[in-house]
LUMGU-950646 format. One line per 2 residues: their letters; for each residue x, y, z of C-alpha. Coordinates in steps of 0.5 Angstrom, whole numbers, always signed. Example, Ala and Ser with C-alpha at 12.3 -4.5 7.8 and 13.67 -1.06 7.14 Angstrom:
REM residues 2
as) +25 -9 +16  +27 -2 +14 $
This chain:
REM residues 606
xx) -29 +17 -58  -26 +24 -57 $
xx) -30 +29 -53  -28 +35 -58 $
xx) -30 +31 -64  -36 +36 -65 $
xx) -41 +30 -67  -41 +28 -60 $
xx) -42 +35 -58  -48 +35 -61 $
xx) -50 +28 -59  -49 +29 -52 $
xx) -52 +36 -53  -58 +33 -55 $
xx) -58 +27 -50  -56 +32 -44 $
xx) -64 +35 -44  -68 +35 -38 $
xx) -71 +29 -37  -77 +27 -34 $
xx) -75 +23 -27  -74 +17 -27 $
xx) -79 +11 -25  -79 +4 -25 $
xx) -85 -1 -24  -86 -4 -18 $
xx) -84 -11 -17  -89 -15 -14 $
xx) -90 -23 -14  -85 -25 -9 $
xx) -85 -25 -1  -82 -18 +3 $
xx) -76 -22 +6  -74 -25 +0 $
xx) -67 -21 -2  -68 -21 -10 $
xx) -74 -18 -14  -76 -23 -19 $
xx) -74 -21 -26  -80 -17 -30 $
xx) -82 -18 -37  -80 -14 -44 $
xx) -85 -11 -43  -83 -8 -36 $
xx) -75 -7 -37  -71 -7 -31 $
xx) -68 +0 -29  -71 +5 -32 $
xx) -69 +2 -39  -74 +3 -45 $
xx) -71 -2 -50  -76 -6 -54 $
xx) -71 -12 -55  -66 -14 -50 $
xx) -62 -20 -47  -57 -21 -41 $
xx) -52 -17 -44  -57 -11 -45 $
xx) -60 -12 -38  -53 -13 -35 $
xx) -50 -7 -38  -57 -3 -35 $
xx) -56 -5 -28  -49 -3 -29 $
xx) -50 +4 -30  -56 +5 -25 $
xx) -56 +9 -20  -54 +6 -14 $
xx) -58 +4 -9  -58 +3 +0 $
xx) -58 -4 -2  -55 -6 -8 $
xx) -56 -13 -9  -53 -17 -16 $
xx) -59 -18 -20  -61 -26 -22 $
xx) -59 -25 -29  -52 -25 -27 $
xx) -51 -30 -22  -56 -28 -17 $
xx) -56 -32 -10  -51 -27 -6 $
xx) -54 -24 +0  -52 -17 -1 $
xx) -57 -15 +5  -54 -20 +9 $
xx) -47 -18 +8  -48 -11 +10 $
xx) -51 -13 +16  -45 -18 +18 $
xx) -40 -12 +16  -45 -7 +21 $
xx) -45 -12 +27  -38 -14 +26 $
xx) -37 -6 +26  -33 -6 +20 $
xx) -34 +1 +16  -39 +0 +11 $
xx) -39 +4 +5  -45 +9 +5 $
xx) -48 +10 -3  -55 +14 -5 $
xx) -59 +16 -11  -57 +23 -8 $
xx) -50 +23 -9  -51 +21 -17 $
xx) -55 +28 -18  -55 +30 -26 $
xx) -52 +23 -27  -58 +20 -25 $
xx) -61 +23 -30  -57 +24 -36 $
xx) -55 +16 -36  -62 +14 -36 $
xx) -63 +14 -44  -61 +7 -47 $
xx) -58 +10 -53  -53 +13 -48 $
xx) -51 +7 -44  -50 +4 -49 $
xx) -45 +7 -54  -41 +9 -46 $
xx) -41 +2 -46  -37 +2 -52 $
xx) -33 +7 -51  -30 +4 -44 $
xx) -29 -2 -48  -25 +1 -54 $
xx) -21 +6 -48  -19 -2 -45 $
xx) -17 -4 -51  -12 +3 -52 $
xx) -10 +4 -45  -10 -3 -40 $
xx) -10 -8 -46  -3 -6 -48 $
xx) +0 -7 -42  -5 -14 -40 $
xx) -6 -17 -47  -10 -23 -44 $
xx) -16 -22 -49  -16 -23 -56 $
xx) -20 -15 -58  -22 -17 -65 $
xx) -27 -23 -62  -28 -18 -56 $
xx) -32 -14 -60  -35 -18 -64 $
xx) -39 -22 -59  -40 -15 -55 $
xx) -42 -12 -61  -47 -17 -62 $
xx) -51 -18 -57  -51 -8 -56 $
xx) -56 -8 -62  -60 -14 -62 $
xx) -65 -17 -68  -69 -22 -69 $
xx) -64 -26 -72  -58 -27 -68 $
xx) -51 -31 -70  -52 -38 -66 $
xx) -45 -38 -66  -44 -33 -62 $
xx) -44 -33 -55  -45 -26 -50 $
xx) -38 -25 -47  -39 -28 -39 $
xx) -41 -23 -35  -36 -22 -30 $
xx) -30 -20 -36  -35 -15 -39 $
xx) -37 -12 -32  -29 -12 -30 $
xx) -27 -8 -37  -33 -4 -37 $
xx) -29 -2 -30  -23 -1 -33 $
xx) -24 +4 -38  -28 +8 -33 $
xx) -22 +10 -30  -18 +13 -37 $
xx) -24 +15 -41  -25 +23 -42 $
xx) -32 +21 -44  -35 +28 -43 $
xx) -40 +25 -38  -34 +22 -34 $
xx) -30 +28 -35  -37 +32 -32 $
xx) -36 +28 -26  -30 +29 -24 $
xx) -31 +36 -25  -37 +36 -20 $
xx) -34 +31 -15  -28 +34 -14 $
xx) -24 +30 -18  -27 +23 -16 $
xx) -32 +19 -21  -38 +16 -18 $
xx) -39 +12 -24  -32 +9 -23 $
xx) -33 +7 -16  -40 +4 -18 $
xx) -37 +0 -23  -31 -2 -20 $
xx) -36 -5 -14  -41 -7 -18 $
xx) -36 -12 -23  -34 -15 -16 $
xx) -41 -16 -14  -42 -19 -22 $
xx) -36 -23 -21  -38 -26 -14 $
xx) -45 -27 -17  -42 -32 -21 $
xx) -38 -36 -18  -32 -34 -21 $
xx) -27 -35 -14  -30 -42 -13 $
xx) -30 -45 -21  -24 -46 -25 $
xx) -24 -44 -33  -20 -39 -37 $
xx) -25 -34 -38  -25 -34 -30 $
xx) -17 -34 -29  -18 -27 -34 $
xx) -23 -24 -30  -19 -25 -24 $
xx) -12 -24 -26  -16 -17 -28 $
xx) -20 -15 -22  -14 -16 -18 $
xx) -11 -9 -20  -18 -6 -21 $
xx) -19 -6 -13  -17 -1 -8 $
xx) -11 -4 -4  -12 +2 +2 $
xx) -13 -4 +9  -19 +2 +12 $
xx) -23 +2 +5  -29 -4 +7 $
xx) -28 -4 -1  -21 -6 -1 $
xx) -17 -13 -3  -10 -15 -2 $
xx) -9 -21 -6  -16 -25 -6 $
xx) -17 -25 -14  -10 -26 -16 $
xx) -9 -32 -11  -16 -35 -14 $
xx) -14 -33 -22  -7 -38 -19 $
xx) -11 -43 -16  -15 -44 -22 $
xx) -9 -45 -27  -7 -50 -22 $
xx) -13 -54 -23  -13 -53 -31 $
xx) -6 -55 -31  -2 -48 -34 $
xx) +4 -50 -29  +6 -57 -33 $
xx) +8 -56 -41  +4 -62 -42 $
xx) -2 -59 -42  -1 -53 -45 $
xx) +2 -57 -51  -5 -60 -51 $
xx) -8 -53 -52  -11 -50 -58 $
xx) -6 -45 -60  -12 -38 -58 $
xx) -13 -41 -51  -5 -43 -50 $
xx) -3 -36 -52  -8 -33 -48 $
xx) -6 -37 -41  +1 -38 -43 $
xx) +1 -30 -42  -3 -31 -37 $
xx) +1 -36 -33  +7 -31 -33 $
xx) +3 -24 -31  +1 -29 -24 $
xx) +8 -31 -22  +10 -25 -23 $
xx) +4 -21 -20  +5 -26 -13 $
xx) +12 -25 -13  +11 -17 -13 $
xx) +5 -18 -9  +9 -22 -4 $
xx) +15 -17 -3  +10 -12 -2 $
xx) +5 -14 +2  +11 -18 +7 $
xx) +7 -25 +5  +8 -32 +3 $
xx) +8 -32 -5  +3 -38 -7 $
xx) +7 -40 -13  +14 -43 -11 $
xx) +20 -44 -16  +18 -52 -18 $
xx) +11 -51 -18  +12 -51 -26 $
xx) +15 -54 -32  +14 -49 -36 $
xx) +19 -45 -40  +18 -38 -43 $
xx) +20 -38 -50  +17 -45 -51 $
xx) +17 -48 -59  +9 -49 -57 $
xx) +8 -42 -54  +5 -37 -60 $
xx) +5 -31 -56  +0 -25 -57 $
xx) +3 -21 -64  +0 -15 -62 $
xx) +5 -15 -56  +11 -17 -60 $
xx) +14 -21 -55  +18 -24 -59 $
xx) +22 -18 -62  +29 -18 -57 $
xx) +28 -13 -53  +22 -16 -51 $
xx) +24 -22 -50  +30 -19 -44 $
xx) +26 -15 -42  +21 -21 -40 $
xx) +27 -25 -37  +29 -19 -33 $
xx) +23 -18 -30  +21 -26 -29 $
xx) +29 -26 -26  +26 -20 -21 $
xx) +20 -24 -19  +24 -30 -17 $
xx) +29 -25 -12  +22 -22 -9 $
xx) +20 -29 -9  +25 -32 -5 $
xx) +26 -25 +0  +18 -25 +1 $
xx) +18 -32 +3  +24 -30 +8 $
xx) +20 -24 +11  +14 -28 +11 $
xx) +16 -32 +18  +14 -31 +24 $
xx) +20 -32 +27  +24 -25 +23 $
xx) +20 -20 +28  +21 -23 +33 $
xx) +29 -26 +32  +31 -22 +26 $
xx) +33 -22 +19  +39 -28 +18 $
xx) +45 -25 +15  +45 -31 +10 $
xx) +38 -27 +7  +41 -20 +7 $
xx) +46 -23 +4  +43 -27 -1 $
xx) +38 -21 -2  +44 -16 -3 $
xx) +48 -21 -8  +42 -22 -13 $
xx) +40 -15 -13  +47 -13 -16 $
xx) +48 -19 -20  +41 -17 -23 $
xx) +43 -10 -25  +49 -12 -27 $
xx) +46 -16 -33  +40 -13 -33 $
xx) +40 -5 -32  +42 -1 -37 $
xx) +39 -7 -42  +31 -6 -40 $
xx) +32 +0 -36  +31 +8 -37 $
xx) +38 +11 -40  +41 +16 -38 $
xx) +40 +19 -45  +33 +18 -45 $
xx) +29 +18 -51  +25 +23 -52 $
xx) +21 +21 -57  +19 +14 -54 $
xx) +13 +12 -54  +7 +10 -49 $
xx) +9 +3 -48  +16 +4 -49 $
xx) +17 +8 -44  +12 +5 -38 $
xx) +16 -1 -40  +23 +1 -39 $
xx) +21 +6 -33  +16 +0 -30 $
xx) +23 -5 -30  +28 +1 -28 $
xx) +23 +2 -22  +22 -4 -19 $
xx) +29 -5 -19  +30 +1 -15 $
xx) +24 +0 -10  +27 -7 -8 $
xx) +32 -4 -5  +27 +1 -1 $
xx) +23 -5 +1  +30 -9 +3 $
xx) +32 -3 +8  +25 -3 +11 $
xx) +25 -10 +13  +33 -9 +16 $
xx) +31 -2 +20  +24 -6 +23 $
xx) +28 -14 +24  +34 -11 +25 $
xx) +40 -17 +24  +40 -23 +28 $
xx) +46 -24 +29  +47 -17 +31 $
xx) +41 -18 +36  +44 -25 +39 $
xx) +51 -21 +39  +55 -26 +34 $
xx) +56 -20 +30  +60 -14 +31 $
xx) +56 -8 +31  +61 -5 +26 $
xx) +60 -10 +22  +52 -10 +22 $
xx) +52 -2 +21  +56 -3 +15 $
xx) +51 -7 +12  +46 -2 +14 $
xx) +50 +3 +11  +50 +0 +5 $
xx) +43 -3 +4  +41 +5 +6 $
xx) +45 +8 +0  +43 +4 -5 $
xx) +35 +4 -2  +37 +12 -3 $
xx) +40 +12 -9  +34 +8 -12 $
xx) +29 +13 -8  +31 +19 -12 $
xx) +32 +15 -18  +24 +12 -18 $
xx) +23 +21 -17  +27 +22 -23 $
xx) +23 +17 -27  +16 +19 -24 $
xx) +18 +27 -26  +18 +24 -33 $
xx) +13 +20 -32  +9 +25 -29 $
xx) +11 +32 -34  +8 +26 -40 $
xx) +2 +24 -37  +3 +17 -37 $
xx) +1 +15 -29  -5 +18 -31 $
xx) -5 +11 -36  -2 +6 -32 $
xx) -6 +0 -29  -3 +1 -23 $
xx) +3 -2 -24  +8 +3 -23 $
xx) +2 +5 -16  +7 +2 -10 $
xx) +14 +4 -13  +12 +11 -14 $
xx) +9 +11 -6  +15 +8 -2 $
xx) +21 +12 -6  +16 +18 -4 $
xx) +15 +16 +3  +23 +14 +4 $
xx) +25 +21 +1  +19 +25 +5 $
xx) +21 +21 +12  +28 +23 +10 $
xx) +26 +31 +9  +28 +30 +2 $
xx) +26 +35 -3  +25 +29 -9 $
xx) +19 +28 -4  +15 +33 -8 $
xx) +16 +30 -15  +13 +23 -13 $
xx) +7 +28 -10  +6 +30 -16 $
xx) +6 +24 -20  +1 +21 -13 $
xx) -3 +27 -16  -4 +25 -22 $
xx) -4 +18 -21  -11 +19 -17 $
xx) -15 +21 -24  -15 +13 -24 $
xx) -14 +11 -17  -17 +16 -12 $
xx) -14 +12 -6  -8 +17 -8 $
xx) -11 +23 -7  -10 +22 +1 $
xx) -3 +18 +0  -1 +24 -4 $
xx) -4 +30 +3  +0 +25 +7 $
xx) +6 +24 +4  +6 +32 +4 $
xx) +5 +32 +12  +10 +27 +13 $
xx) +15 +31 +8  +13 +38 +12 $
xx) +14 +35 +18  +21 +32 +17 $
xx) +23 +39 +14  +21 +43 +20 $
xx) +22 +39 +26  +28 +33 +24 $
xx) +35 +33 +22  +36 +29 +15 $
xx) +39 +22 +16  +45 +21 +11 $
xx) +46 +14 +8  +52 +15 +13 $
xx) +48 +15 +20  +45 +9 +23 $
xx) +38 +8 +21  +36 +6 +29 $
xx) +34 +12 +31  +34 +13 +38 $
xx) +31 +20 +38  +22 +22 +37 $
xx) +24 +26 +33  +28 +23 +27 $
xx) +23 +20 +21  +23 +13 +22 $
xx) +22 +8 +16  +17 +3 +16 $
xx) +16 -2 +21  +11 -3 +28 $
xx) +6 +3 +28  +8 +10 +31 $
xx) +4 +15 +35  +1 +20 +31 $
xx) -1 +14 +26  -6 +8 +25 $
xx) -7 +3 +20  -12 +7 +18 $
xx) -8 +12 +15  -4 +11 +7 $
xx) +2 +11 +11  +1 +5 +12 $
xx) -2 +2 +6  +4 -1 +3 $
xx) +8 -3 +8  +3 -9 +11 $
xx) +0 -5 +15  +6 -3 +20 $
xx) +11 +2 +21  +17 +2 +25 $
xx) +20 +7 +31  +17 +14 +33 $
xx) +14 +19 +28  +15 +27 +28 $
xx) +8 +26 +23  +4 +32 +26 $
xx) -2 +28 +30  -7 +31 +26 $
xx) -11 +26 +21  -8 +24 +15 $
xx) -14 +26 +11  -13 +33 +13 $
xx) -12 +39 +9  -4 +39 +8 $
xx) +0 +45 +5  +0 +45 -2 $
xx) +4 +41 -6  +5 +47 -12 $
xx) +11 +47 -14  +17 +41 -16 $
xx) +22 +47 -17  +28 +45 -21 $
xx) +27 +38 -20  +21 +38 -24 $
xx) +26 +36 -29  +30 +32 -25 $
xx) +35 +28 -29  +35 +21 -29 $
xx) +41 +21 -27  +44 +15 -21 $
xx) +47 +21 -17  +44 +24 -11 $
């Protein structure tokens, strides 16, 4: 639904009058301490709602769009049972920051959500943005069955199809959550406009399919729905470590742990499947092992799928892949062996660098070496098949472009993440002296050229990205790519630096963690340029003096792992900073201009 089309105008136009404040009925019946109300009758909707006939479905979308209260506890409906107060007070005893909502910070929203007509054809909306913006790039879901079962039970009559059944609860609330983030509903839109450029509704909604997803168990019982809702919550949540919000792996290691119990890993099962349900978890089953092997090297933790834990081939003669994806065409196909050939590089370094004994004693040789060797053997075969070429196409679509983009940069960023594990551990052999000093500044000289090269070829690609408006649509996939390049090259004083502050920028429409990941890559960029020298791919990336920028590693002055610096990097730094002591949430010099790099050439040279 477009916000031009002049019949929404008019819709809205007669929707947005003042209406009166809204009330609810008190609900009595159960004891003061008791942390849930009991359910009211029809006669008596929850949350303000004046529906004549309802169901779990209306009742959950309701609550959803209700405003949020000091204490927000998971209706009965949808699971109940989880003590929200309780929580809350654990977090406040335990001094853990404890996110602060109220009626008040909603304002007009309060109001202008309260029709149910209104409520409903939003939850239709955010639906269909799904389906056109994260379904393409996740296609876990069949759209056609999806909104045949949701359209059912939005307007319900006195006789219903017994055959079919309301969604779960917990994938609905997550994929309302979805399109939340890319919906230019004009009431999405007014928030934005009105919160400076932040979407109260998204956060709630994000919050509240968690919370629904808590409710109903979906960590502790293994079905498919629940390895979907999962495997999309995952991507759905903050991954900043201050944010009392924030997750870093928790649903995606239980989206893996159900596909053990179900048995996706072993071909013999998913033989036994029928053909919808084993197009569904075959595709699933890949998006995990890739996503934990990203996951893994980026979060600098032991990945939970190893290499034989499956049996299962990609292209299987069992395996019906999604037609509205067309995996089966060739260019698909290499670009999903590409990227599962990528995963297993990840794997392997994560699994490495996830050992105690690393910080302490050093990357061995044979890891650096291995690691390097992979990444050259991977671009040799892959690069210039599955990655973005030099003659970029402008006429590429959405898809085609994110996807070529998505490969060419996970690629490039491995080297960032390999030349920060080096800088931080250094070599061990180097450290016990076992190896000559010339010998190990040379490897370091090559591992930072490539992870510069692959740096500004990350920016090249954000500056395309960017100027199309396509990280506005990403499902934070490109998200920690676009990041660590913008950080290596804001630390080095680079002026590429700004063009991955642009797409951070843009990126925040979706995912508001960026807007600070954004200011403080600006602060690090300005510091660097002012009071540092630049680091050529030539010098040693030991630096021996406060005021040369320092990679990620061990936490420095003037940073805390509060601070985005530190978001993407697990949480640690290395060496001393010439980042300002000022916090990182501070206003930074604007970031207006990309200059002539806004249409940086996407080019491999410097």
């Amino acid at each position: 639904m477009s916000p031009t089309d002049p019949f929404v105008a008019v819709q809205l136009q007669n929707t947005y009058t003042a209406l009166a404040a809204a009330t609810r009925t008190p609900l009595s019946s159960q004891s003061e301490s008791s942390p849930f109300t009991p359910f009211p009758t029809q006669a008596e909707p929850p949350y303000g709602s004046t529906r004549q006939h309802t169901n779990s479905t209306l009742q959950l979308i309701d609550w959803l769009f209700s405003p949020p209260e000091d204490i927000i506890t998971v209706p009965p409906f949808v699971g109940g049972g989880v003590d929200v107060a309780g929580y809350r007070n654990f977090l406040i005893r335990s001094k853990i920051p404890v996110p602060q909502n109220s009626d008040a910070d909603w304002g007009d929203l309060k109001r202008h959500l309260q029709p149910d007509d209104l409520r409903t054809e939003l939850t239709n909306d955010l639906v269909e943005v799904y389906f056109q913006i994260c379904h393409s790039r996740m296609p876990l879901l069949s759209p056609n069955e999806f909104r045949t079962r949701l359209k059912a039970y939005l307007r319900p009559t006195s006789t219903l199809d017994p055959t079919i059944l309301p969604l779960p609860h917990a994938l609905l609330a997550t994929v309302i959550a979805w399109g939340a983030k890319f919906s230019e509903h004009p009431l999405l839109v007014h928030d934005r406009e009105t919160n400076s450029g932040r979407s109260r509704i998204c956060r709630i909604l994000t919050r509240r399919a968690r919370e629904v997803s808590e409710g109903e168990k979906i960590h502790r019982i293994p079905t498919y729905d629940n390895v979907i809702t999962a495997l999309l919550l995952e991507p759905l949540q903050s991954h900043n470590p201050s944010d009392p919000d924030g997750f870093r792996g928790f649903w995606l290691n239980c989206g893996v742990r159900h596909l053990f119990e179900l048995q996706i890993n072993r071909k013999a099962r998913l033989a036994e499947l029928d053909e919808d349900i084993r197009t569904k978890m075959t595709y699933a089953w890949w998006m995990a092992v890739v996503s934990d092997a990203y996951a893994a090297v980026y979060w600098r933790r032991k990945p939970v799928i190893e290499d034989d834990d499956y049996d299962v081939e990609y292209m299987g003669d069992y395996i019906v892949l999604p037609p509205e994806v067309a995996l089966v065409v060739k260019e698909n196909t290499e670009a999903w062996k590409a990227n599962l050939d990528m995963a297993k590089i990840a794997r392997t370094l994560a699994r490495q660098l996830a050992r105690p004994d690393v910080p302490t004693r050093g990357m061995p040789f044979a890891v650096l070496h291995q690691a390097m060797d992979s990444l050259r053997a991977w671009e040799t075969q892959y690069l210039l098949t599955v990655g973005v070429p030099n003659n970029f196409q402008a006429d590429w679509d959405f898809i085609a472009a994110v996807s070529a983009c998505t490969c060419d940069a996970q690629y490039h960023v491995m080297w960032v993440i390999l030349h920060s594990a080096l800088e931080e551990f250094r070599l061990r052999e180097a450290r016990n002296g076992e190896m000559d000093d010339k010998v190990a500044q040379e490897l370091e000289r090559q591992v930072a050229e490539k992870a510069l090269t692959g740096a500004i070829r990350i920016a090249g690609l954000t500056s395309v990205l960017t100027s199309n408006g396509y990280l506005r649509l990403d499902p934070n996939i490109l998200h920690f790519s676009t990041y660590a390049a913008g950080m290596f090259l804001a630390r080095h004083g680079k002026s590429e630096a700004k063009i991955c502050i642009k797409g951070l920028e843009q990126y925040s429409f979706a995912f508001e963690e960026a807007f600070e990941q954004a200011k403080w890559m600006q602060q690090v960029y300005v510091s660097s340029t002012i009071t540092t020298t630049h680091l050529s791919p030539q010098t040693s990336y030991h630096p021996s003096s406060a005021n040369t920028p320092s990679m990620p590693g061990p936490l420095s002055s003037g940073e805390t792992p509060d601070s985005p610096l530190v978001i993407y990097m697990g949480g640690h730094t290395n060496g001393t900073s010439s980042v300002p002591q000022a916090s990182p949430y501070t206003e930074s010099p604007a970031s207006s201009a990309v200059d002539s790099q806004a249409s940086y050439s996407l080019g491999y040279g410097a």
